[in-house]
N, C-alpha and C positions, 0 to 999 in steps of 0.2 A: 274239837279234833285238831292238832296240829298236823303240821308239813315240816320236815327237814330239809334245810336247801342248801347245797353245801357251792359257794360258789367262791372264786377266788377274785374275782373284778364284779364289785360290788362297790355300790357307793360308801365313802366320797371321790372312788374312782371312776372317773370319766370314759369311758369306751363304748363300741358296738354292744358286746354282749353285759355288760354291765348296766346302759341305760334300757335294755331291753329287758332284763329283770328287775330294773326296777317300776318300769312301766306295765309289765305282767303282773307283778307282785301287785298293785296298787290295787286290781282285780278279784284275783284269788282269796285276796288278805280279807275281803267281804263276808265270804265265808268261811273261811276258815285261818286260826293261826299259826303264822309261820315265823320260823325261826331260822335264822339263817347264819352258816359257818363261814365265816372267809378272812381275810388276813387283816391285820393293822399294820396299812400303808404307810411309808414312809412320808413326812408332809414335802419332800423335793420330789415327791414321784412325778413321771410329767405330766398325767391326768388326772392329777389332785384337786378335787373340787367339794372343800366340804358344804356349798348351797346346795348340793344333792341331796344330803340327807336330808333335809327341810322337807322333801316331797317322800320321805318312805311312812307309808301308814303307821298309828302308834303303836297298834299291836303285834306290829314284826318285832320282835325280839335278834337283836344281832350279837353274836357272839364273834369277837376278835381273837385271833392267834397271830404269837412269830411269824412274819412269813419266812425269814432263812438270813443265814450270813449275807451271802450276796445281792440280796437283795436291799437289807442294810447298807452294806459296804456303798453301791454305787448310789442309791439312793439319796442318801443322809452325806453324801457328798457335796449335794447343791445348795448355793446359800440361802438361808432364809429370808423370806422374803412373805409381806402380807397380800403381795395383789401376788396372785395365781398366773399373771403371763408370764411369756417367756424370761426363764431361770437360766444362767450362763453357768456351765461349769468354775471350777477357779482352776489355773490351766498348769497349774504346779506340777512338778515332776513326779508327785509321789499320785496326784491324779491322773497322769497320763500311762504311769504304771499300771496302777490301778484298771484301768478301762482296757489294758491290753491284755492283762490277765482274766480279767473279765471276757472279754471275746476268744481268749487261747481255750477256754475252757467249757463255752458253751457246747458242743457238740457232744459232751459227757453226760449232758441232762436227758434223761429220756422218760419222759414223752417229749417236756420242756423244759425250760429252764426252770419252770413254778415248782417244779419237783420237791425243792427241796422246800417247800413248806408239806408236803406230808407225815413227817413226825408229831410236829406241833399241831394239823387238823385232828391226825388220829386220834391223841392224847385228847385233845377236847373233844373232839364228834363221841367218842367211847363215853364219855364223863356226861354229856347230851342225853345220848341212851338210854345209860342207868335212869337218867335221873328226871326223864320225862317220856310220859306214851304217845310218840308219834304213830301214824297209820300210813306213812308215803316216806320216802327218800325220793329227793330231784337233785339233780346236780348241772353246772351251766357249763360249758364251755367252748371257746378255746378261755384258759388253758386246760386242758386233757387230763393234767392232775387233776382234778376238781372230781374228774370221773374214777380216778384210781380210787381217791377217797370214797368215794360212794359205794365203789366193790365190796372197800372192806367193812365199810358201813353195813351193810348190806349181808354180809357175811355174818356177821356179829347179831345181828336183829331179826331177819329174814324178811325185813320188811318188803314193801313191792318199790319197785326202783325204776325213776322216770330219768333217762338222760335227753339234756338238751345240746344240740350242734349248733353252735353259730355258722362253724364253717366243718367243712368233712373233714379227719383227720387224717386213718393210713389211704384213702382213696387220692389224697393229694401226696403220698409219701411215696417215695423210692426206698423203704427201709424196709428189710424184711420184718426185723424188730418190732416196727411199728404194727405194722399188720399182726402180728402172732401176738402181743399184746391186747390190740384191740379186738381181735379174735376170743381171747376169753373173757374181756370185760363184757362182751356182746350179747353172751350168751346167759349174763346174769341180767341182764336189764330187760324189766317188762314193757317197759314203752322207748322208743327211741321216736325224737322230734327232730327232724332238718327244717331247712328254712326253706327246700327249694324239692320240687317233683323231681327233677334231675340227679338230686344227691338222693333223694329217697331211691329212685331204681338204682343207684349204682350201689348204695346199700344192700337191697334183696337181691342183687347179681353176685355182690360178693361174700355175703355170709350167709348160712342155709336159715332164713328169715322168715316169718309168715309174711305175709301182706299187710295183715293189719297190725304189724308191730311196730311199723316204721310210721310215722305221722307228719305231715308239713304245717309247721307252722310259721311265714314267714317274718322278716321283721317289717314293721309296720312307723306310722309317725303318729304321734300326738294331737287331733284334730285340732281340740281348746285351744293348745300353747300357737297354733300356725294362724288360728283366729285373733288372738290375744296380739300377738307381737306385730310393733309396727314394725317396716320397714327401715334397713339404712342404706338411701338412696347416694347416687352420684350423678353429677352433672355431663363426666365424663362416662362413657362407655365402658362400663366393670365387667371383669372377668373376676368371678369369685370359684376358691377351693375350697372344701371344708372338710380336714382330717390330718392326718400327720401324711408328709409327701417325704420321701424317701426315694435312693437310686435301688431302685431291686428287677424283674423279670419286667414289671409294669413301670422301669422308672420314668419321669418326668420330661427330661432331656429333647425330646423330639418338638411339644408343645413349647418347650420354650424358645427352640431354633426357628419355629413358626411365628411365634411373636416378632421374633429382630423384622422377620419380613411387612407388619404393617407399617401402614405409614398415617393411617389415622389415629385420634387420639384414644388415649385409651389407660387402664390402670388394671393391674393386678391384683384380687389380695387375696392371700393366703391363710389359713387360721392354722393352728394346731401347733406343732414341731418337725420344720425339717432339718433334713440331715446335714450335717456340713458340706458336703459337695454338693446338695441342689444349692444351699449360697453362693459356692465358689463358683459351680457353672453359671448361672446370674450373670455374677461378676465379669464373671470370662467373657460373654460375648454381649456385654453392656448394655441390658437390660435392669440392672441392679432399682435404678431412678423410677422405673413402671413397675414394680412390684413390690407390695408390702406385706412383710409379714407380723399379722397380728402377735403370734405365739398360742399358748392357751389359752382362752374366751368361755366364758359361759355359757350354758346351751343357750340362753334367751338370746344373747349377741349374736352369737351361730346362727339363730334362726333368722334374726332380724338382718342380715348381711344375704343369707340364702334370699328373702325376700324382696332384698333390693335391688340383685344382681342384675345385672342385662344379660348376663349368659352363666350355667353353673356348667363349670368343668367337674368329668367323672371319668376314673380308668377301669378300665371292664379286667375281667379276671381270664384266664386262660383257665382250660379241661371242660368246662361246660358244668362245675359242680355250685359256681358260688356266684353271691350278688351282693357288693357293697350295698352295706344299711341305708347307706347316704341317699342312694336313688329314690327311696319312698321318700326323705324327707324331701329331697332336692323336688319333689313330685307334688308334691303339698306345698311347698313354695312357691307353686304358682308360676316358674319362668324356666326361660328353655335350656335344655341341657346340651352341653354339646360333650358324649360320648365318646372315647376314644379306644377301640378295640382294640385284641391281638387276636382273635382268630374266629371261624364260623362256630364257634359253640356260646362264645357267648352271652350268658342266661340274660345283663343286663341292657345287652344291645336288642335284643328281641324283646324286652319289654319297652324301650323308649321307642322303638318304631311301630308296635302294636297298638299303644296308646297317643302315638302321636306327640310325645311329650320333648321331641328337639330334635337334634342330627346327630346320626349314628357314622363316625367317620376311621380311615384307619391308624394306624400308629407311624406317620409317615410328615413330616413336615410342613409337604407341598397340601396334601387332604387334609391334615388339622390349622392349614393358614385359610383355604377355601371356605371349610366350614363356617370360623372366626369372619371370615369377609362376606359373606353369603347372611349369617345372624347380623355383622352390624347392618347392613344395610336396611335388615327386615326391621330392626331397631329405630335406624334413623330417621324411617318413612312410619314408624308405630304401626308395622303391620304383623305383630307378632300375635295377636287376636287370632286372627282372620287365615293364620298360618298352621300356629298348632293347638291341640286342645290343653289349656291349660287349668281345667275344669279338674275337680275333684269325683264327678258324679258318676266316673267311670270305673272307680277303683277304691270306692270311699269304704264298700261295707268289705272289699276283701283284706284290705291293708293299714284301716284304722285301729291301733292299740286295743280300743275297746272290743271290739270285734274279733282281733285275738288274743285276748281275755276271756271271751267265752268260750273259743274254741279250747282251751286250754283248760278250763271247766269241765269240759265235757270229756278230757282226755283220765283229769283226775278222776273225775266219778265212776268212769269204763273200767280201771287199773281198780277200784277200788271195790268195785261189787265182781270183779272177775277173779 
């Protein structure tokens, strides 16, 4: 029996929702095969990781498409290069063009900007159909096209149709568009999955839903890979990040004006891709010297840096619908988190004081330098034991991959005799 899974962040891309199915699939793929639609990355993309694929089971069959002009155009702009960290633009005139049309024009893509890979899914997912007998359509996202595709999949086949949310879609949009869109993808799909109770009620509040249509399944970590990897220690007092930091509604900026204020030693590091103005602020108030940024890293590195950290920085989400992935791993790694809110809805700030897993503080200088000063100390004197629980025993069968692997088992087999 296969599965159709039409996703667009799919290994060798590196992301939330991308290493989440691939860490689902490894599961599913037990019993049954799966086949999966999603695009052929550009190798400058910034979460280009082809050691991903090394872990996708044999029998997933992957099928590649165009994703779109523009996603070419800025992509296959960066130079090539064999090690996977951080890639510099080349800063040419016709690049700097380039990226400004590029951003004049996003606001035309709707759902996303992935948009325009649905000609080229269609054309293949139609060509899939004919030419093999699936019993399920799933589709992942953000991004939201992934779910367009599946409509018309869906359309075409009558098959039964699982969509999965990393993050909510028109519940975080101010677009009417959005909403009236995902209004009638809604009402083709037989199962819908969020990651969070929270996004699940504001689901059955906002479209005429059963109860059991909507399903939580959140994102989880890797038990093995958190046992497997050792740590990358420092002698100094590390503050680690791990994701792409960016100036947006959750930017950066206040944690870092909280740093100029210690005065013990201490180091930064950063993984992923940030944006040029969290360098330039750095720069600005001369902090540049205590902060490193890796660029792009491998997940084992990612892990073994989470492992080592003496404190893992995490920024919480406003509306109450969503929780960075990062929290379960940062959670599996053993060491304390120090949280940084924007408001009392929160989903991840109520899980790290629930479970005791660090300080939950707010988006404000003075309270994230406190925080920072309060964990070194507990560091200094090695009482971070004795402090918080930094045990797995608490959360192991609801947020281990494995564990939702089955529940996601159990979701296919409901869809499938109903």
């Amino acid at each position: 029996m296969k599965i159709f899974l039409c996703a667009y962040s799919f290994p060798p891309i590196s992301g939330p929702q991308s290493l989440r199915w691939l860490k689902l699939i490894k599961y599913i793929s037990k019993r049954w095969n799966v086949d999966v639609l999603t695009i052929n990355p550009a190798k400058g993309y910034g979460r280009y990781s082809a050691d991903l694929l090394k872990e996708v089971p044999s029998n997933v069959r992957i099928f590649r498409t165009y994703p779109g002009i523009m996603h070419r155009i800025v992509y296959s702009r960066y130079r090539n290069s064999s090690s996977i960290r951080y890639q510099k633009l080349k800063n040419s005139k016709e690049e700097r063009i380039l990226r400004k049309i590029y951003r004049a024009v996003l606001h035309i893509f709707i759902p996303d900007r992935m948009v325009e890979w649905l000609p080229f899914a269609l054309r293949e997912g139609k060509k899939l159909l004919n030419e093999n007998k699936y019993r399920l359509i799933i589709s992942s996202a953000f991004p939201f096209s992934s779910h367009i595709v599946a409509f018309f999949l869906k359309r075409w086949s009558s098959l039964p149709w699982i969509a999965d949310y990393g993050d909510p879609w028109a519940l975080c949009s101010s677009s009417p568009l959005d909403r009236k869109i995902e209004e009638i993808l809604v009402r083709s799909m037989d199962r819908i999955i969020v990651t969070t109770e929270e996004t699940r009620r504001g689901y059955l509040s906002c479209y005429p839903l059963s109860e059991n249509k909507v399903i939580v399944i959140p994102q989880g970590f890797e038990e093995e890979l958190y046992d497997r990897i050792k740590p990358i220690t420092s002698d100094n007092f590390m503050i680690v990040f791990t994701g792409n930091l960016s100036y947006s509604a959750r930017g950066p900026e206040r944690l870092f004006d909280a740093l100029t204020m210690i005065k013990e030693d201490f180091k930064m590091v950063i993984t992923g891709y940030p944006s040029p103005n969290v360098v330039d602020y750095i720069k600005k108030i001369g902090i540049n010297e205590k902060v490193e940024f890796t660029g792009f890293i491998p997940q084992e590195e990612v892990i073994a840096l989470q492992k080592g950290a003496s404190v893992l920085v995490s920024f919480g989400w406003k509306g109450g619908y969503q929780v960075p992935g990062k929290i379960f791993e940062y959670m599996a790694a053993r060491r304390p988190i120090l949280h940084i809110t924007y408001d009392e809805k929160d989903i991840a700030a109520k899980i790290i004081k629930n479970y005791n897993k660090g300080i939950v503080v707010e988006n404000d200088p003075i309270s994230i330098y406190e925080g920072i000063e309060k964990l070194y100390s507990l560091w200094k004197r090695d009482e971070y034991e004795e402090t918080f629980d930094l045990s797995l025993d608490d959360f192991l069968d609801e947020f281990s991959w494995k564990k939702l692997g089955e529940r996601l088992e159990r979701v296919i087999e409901d869809v499938l005799v109903s």
